[in-house]
C-alpha positions in Angstrom: -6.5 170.5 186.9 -6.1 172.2 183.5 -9.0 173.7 182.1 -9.4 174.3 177.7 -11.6 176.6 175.5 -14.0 174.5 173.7 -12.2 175.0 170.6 -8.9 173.7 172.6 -11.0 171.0 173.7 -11.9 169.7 170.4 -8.3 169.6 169.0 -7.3 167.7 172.0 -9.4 165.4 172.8 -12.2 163.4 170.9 -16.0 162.2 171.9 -15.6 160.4 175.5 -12.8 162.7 176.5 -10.3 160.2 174.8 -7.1 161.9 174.1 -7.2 162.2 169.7 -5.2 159.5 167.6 -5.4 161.8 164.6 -5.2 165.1 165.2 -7.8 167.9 164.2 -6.7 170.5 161.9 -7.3 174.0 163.2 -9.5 176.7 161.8 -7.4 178.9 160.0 -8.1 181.9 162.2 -6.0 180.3 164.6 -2.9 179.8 162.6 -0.2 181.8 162.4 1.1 183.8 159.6 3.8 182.2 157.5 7.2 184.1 157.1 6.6 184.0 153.2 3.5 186.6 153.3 5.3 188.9 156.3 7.2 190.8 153.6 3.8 190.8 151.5 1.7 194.4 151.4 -1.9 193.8 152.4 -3.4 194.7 149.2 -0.5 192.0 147.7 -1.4 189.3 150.0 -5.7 189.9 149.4 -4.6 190.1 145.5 -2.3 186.3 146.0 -5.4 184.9 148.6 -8.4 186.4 145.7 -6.3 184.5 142.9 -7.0 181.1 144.5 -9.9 178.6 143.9 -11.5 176.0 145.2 -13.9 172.8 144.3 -17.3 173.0 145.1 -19.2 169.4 145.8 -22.0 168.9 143.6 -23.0 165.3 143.6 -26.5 164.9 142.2 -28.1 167.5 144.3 -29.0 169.9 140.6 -30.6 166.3 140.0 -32.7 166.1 142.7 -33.7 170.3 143.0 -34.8 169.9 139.1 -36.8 166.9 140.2 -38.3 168.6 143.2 -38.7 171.7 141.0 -41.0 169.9 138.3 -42.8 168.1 140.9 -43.7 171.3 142.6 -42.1 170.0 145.6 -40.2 173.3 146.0 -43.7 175.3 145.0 -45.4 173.5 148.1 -42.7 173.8 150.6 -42.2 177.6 150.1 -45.7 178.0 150.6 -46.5 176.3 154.0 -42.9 177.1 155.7 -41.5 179.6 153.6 -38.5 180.2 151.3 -35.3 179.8 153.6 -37.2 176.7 155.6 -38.1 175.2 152.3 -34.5 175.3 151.2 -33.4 174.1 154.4 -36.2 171.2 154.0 -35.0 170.3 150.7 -31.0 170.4 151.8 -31.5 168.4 154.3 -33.7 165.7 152.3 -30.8 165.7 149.7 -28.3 164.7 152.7 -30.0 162.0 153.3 -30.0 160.8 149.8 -26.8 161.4 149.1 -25.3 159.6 151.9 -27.9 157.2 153.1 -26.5 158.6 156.0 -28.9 158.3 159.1 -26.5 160.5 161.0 -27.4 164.3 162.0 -23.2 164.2 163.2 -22.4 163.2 159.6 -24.6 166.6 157.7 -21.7 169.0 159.0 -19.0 166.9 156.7 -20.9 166.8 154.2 -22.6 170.1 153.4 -19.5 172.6 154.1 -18.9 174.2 150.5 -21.3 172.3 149.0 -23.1 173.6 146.2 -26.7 174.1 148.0 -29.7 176.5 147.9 -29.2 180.5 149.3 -30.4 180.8 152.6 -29.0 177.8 154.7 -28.0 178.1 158.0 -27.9 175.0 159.6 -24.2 174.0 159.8 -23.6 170.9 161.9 -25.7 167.8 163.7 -26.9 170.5 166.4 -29.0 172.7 163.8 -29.8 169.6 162.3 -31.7 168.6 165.3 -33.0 171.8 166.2 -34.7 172.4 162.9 -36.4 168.8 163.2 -37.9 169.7 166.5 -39.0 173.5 164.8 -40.6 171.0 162.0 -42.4 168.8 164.8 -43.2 171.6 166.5 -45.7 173.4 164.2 -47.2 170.0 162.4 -49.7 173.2 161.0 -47.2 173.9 158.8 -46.7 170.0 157.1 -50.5 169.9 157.5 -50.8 172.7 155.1 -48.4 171.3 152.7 -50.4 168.0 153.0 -52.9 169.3 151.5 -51.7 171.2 148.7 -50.1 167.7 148.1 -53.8 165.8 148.1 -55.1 169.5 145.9 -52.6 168.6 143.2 -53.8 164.6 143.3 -57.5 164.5 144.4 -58.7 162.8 141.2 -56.6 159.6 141.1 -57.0 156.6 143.2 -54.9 156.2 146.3 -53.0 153.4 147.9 -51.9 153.1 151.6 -48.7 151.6 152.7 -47.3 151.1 156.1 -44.2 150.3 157.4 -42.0 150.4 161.3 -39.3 151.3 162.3 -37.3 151.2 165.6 -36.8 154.8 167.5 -33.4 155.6 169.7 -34.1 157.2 172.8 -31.7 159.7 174.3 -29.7 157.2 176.1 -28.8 155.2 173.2 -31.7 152.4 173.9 -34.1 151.2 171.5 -36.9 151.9 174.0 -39.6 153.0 171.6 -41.4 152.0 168.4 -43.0 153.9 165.3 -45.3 153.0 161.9 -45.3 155.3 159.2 -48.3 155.1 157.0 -47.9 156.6 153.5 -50.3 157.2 150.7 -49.4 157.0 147.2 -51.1 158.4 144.2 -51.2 155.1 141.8 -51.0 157.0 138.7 -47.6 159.0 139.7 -46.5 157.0 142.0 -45.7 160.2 144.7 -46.4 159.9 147.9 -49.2 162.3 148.9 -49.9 162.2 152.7 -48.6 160.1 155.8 -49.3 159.9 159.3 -46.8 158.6 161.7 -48.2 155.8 164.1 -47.3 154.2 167.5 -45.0 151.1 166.0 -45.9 147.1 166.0 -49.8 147.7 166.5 -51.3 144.5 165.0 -55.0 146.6 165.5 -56.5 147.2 162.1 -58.8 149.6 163.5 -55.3 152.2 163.4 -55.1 151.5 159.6 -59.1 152.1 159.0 -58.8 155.1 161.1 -56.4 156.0 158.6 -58.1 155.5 155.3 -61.2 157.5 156.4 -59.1 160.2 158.0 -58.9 161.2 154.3 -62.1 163.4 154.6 -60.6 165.4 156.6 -58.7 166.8 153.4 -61.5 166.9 151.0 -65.2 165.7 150.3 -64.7 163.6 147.4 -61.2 161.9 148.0 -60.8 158.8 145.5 -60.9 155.2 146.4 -58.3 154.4 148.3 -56.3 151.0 149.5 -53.6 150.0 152.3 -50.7 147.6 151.6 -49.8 146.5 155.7 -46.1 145.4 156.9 -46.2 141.5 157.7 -46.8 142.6 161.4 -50.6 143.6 160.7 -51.3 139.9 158.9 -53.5 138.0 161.1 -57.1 136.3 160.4 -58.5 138.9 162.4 -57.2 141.6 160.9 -58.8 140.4 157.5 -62.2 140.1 158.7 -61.8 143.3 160.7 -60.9 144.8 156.7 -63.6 142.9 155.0 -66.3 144.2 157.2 -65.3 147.7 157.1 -65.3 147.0 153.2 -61.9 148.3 153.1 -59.4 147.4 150.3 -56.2 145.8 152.4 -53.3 144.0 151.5 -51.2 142.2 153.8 -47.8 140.5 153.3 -48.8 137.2 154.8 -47.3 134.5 157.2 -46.2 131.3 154.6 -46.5 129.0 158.1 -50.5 129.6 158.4 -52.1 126.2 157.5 -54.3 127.8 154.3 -51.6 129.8 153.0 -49.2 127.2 152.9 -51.7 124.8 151.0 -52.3 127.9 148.3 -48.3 128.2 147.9 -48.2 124.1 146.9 -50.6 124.6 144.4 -48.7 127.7 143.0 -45.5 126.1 143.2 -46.9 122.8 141.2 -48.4 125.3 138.1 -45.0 127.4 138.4 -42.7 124.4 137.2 -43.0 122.7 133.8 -42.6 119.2 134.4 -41.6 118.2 130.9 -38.8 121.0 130.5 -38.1 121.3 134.4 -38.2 125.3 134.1 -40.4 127.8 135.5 -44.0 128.3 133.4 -44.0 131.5 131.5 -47.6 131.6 131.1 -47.3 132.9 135.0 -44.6 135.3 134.3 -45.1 138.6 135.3 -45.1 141.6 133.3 -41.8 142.9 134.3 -40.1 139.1 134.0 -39.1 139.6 137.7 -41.1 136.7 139.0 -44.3 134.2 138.3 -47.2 134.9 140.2 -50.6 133.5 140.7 -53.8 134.5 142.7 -55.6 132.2 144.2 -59.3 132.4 145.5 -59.8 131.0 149.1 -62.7 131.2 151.6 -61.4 131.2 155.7 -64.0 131.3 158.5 -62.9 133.3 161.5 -65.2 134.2 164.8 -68.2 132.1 163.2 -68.0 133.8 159.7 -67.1 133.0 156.3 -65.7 134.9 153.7 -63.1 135.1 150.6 -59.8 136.5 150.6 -57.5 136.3 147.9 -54.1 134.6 148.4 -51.1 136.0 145.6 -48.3 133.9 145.6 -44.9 135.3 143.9 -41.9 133.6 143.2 -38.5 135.0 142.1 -36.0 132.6 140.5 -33.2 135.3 141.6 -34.1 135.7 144.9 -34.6 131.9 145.1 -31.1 131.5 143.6 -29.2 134.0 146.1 -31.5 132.4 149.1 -30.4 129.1 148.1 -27.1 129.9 147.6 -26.2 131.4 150.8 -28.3 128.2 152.5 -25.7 126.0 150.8 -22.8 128.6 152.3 -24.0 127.8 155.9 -24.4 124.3 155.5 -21.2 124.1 154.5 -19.6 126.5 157.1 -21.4 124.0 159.8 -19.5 120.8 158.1 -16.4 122.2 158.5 -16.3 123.2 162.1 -17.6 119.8 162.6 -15.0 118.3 161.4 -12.1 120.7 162.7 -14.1 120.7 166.7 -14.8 117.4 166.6 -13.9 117.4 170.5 -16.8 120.0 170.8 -19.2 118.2 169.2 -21.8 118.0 171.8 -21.9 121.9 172.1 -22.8 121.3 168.5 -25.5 119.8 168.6 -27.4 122.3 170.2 -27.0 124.7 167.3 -30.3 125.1 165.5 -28.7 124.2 162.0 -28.3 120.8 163.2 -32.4 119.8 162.3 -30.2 119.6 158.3 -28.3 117.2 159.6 -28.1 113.6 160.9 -25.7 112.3 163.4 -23.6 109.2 162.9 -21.9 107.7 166.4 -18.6 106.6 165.6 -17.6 103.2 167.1 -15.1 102.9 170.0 -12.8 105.9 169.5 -14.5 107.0 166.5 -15.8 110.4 166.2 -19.1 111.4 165.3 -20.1 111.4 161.3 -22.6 114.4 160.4 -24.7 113.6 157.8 -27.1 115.5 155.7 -30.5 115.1 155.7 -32.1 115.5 152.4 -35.6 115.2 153.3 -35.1 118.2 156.0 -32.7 120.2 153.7 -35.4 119.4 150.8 -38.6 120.8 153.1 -36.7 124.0 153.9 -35.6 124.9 150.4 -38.9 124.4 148.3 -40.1 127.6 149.2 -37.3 129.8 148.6 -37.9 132.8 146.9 -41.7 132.7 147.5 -43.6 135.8 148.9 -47.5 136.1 149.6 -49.7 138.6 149.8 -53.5 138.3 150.8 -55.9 140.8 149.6 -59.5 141.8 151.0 -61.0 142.0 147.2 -60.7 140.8 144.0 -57.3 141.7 141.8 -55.2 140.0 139.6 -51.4 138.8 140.7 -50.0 141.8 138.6 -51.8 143.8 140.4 -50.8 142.9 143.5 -47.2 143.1 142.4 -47.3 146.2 141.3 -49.4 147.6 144.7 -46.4 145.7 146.7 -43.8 147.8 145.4 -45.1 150.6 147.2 -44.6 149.0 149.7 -41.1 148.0 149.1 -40.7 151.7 148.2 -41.6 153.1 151.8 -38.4 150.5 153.4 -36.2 151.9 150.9 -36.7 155.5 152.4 -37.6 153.9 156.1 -34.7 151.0 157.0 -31.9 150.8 155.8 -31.2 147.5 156.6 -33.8 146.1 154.2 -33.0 148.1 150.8 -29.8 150.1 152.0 -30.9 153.5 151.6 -31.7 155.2 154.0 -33.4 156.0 157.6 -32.1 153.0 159.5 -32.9 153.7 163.3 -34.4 156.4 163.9 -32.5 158.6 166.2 -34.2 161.1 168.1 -34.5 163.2 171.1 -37.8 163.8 171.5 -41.6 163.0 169.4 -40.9 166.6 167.9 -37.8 166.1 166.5 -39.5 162.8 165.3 -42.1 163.9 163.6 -39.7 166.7 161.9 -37.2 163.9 160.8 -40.0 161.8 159.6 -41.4 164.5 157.3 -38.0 165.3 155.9 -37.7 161.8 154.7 -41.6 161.9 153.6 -40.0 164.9 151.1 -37.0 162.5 151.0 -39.6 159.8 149.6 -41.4 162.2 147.2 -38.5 162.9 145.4 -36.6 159.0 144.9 -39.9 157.8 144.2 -39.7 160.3 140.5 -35.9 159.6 140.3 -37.4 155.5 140.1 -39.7 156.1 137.5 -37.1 158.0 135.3 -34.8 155.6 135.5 -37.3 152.7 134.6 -38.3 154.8 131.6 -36.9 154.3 128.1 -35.2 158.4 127.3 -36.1 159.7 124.0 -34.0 161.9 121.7 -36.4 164.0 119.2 -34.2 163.7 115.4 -34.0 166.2 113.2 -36.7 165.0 111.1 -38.9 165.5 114.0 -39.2 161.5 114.8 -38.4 159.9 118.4 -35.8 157.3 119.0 -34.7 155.8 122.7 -31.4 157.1 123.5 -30.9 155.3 126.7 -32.9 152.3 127.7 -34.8 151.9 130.5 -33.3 150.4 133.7 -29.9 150.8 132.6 -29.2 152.7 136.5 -29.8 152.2 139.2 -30.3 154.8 142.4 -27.3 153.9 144.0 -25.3 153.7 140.5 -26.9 157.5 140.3 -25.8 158.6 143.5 -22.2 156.8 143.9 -21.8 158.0 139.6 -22.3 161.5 140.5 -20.5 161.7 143.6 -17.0 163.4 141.8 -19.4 165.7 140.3 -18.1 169.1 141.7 -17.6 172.8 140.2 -14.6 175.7 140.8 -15.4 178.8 142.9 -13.0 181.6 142.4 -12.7 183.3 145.4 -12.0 187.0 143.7 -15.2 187.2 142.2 -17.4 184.1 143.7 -17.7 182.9 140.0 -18.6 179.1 139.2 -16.4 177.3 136.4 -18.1 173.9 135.3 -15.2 170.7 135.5 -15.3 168.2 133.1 -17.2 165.2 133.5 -17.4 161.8 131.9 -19.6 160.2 129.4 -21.1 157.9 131.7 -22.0 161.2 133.8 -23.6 162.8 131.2 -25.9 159.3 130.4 -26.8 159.5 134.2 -28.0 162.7 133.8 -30.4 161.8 130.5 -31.7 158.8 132.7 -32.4 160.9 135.3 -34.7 163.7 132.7 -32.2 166.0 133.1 -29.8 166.4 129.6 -27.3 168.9 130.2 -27.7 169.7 133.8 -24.0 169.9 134.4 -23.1 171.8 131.5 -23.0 175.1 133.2 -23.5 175.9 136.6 -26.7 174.7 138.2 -29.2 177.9 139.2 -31.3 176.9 142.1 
């Protein structure tokens, strides 16, 4: 039996105790000293090792500090956990972003000599999970930065949005669910307070709980509303909302009898029938999509009421849908024709309702045929989305409202927007709640980045008028993050000095998109 130091260990062997394909490179302490510096004086060799530099990773982190800076994100942190845990808060946050990275093993790669705040000292995936479980373990401290959050938004109205997620236990097993409810100020779009939930609760009674937990906070809080994830819609539900009075909207089911009937109406006012085009007059204000609100009245448990159904429809998303449809229906004709021999395991497949089956005679082999009335039925409704609302508002509002909702997957799974919490794995509800208030902060500051980007950037002239320098929308988030990625300065290791590197034009217009001309022209002071 041979026994290794843990550092041994490492170099030898990977995760598993698999010996290592690749092999580690040591930490220099552990090297030898080349035969060139031997002959070398000590204060020679410190002068030659001083004289060196090295790059510094910068990425958009400056970006997102002067974001969290002007937002008073910073402000808030350092005054409910202090000013190294607020830096660490904020570090962390920004690994997340820049990575979309759900990961704690992946934060040692990326943050060693990264350009960062003073003050951090969590190194690798093991601080990383420690200082989630500090977070979850003293929730007084978020609850105190909660509500300098609601102090700096208590006059404008609110809007709640909800959204689940899958939790990994310690095993490796998805053995757990969670919801986390987030409210958003409507006028600035940031995210102001959240509450994490048990996951998959189709009770609406958790959601109300919710909306008047708000006087807890403060005596007058503003109106407020809750956009629910598609597992909360049920007829139920809405009634439960409506007699509470409570402002709810709920991404709907398209197979319930009455919302199906309210999407064939839409869909009939959406086309032109002369031109064969979609009707402008429903177009939304961002051109994105045609919507339309219809008024309906359901009866549930013996009473009546009105709900109000929005139906959307995007002629991209119809296009891609329709489009990748097409892409398995032909995939399926194909092995048909090259497995003809296995053509009874074929039929079982549940793409076979597209498709009619012609028996071949005497040694002929079966004929697949489309059918058109089947493949018809299942594309109509491509690219439609509903939502159902408890009162009265038009379908631009609704839209709008939904993107809130949208906004809270972007931050919460990954595999619905790509950026960035995927599963969320934990060890224990502490270090849950601490990871999910990391990527509340997480959420605070892509929801400003969004706005900047899908805000036209003026340049003030000489002569004291404005003109748009950069258009809005011409970046995206991920075009921010994966443009500023090369971004890095020089240290020199004498003196510790920063030297700003070049960067490109198409940098330096990332930067005005994102509010912040000129960031990178000297080194960023945090």
């Amino acid at each position: 039996m041979v026994f290794y130091s843990r550092e041994k260990y490492r170099l030898k062997f990977q995760k598993g105790g698999k010996p290592r394909r690749v092999p580690l490179i040591p930490h220099v302490s552990t090297l030898g000293v080349p035969e060139a510096f031997k002959s070398l004086s000590d204060d020679e060799l410190k002068q030659i090792l001083n004289a060196e530099t090295m790059d510094v990773p910068v990425s958009c982190v400056p970006i997102l500090h002067r974001i969290a800076l002007e937002l008073n994100i910073i402000e808030d942190l350092q005054a409910s956990f202090g000013n190294v845990a607020a830096n660490a808060i904020f570090t962390v946050a920004a690994f997340h972003i820049c990575t979309g990275d759900n990961s704690a093993r992946a934060f040692e790669h990326w943050v060693r000599n990264r350009f960062l705040p003073d003050g951090i000292a969590l190194k690798d995936g093991r601080d990383l999970s420690c200082f989630y479980e500090q977070i979850g373990a003293n929730l007084e401290y978020v609850q105190r930065y909660v509500a300098c959050r609601l102090a700096r938004n208590k006059q404008a109205k609110l809007l709640l949005s909800v959204d689940s997620t899958t939790i990994a236990g310690e095993q490796g097993q998805f053995d757990s669910q969670i919801s986390m409810a987030v409210t958003f100020n409507t006028t600035t779009r940031q995210p102001i307070f959240y509450r994490v939930l048990p996951g998959f609760i189709n009770d609406c009674q958790t959601v109300l709980e919710l909306l008047h937990s708000f006087n807890e906070h403060h005596d007058n809080v503003p109106e407020c509303a809750a956009s629910l994830d598609i597992s909360y819609f049920s007829e139920e539900n809405l009634l439960t909302a409506y007699k509470n009075k409570v402002k709810c909207i709920f991404a709907a089911k398209i197979n319930i009898s009455w919302i199906a009937e309210s999407i064939d109406i839409a869909q009939a006012k959406f086309l032109e029938a002369k031109k064969g085009t979609g009707n402008h007059k429903y177009a939304l204000n961002d051109g994105a999509c045609l919507g339309l609100t219809i008024e309906r009245k359901i009866k549930v448990d013996g009473s009546l009421f009105k709900v109000y159904v929005h139906v959307f429809k995007s002629e991209l998303t119809a296009a891609y849908q329709l489009e990748c449809f097409n892409y398995e229906l032909n995939k399926f004709e194909s092995l048909w024709i090259s497995k003809g021999k296995l053509s009874e395991r074929l039929r079982k497949e549940s793409i076979m309702k597209y498709f009619i089956v012609e028996e071949g005679d005497g040694n002929g082999e079966p004929k697949l045929i489309c059918d058109k009335q089947a493949i018809d039925d299942a594309v109509k409704n491509l690219g439609i989305f509903v939502d159902v609302t408890t009162w009265k508002c038009s379908a631009q509002e609704c839209y709008e409202f939904n993107g809130y909702k949208q906004d809270l997957e972007r931050m919460f799974i990954t595999g619905k927007s790509g950026r960035n919490m995927n599963v969320q794995r934990t060890h224990n509800d502490r270090t849950m709640e601490g990871k999910c208030f990391v990527n509340f902060i997480e959420l605070s500051i892509l929801e400003e980045l969004k706005q900047r980007l899908a805000t036209d950037q003026m340049k003030v002239l000489k002569s004291g008028k404005t003109r748009a320098e950069l258009a809005k929308h011409t970046f995206d988030i991920d075009y921010v993050i994966k443009g500023l990625d090369s971004v890095a300065y020089t240290r020199r290791k004498s003196n510790g000095a920063l030297i700003t590197r070049a960067i490109s034009e198409k940098q330096r217009e990332i930067a005005i998109a994102c509010g912040c001309r000129g960031i990178f022209d000297m080194p960023y002071a945090y």
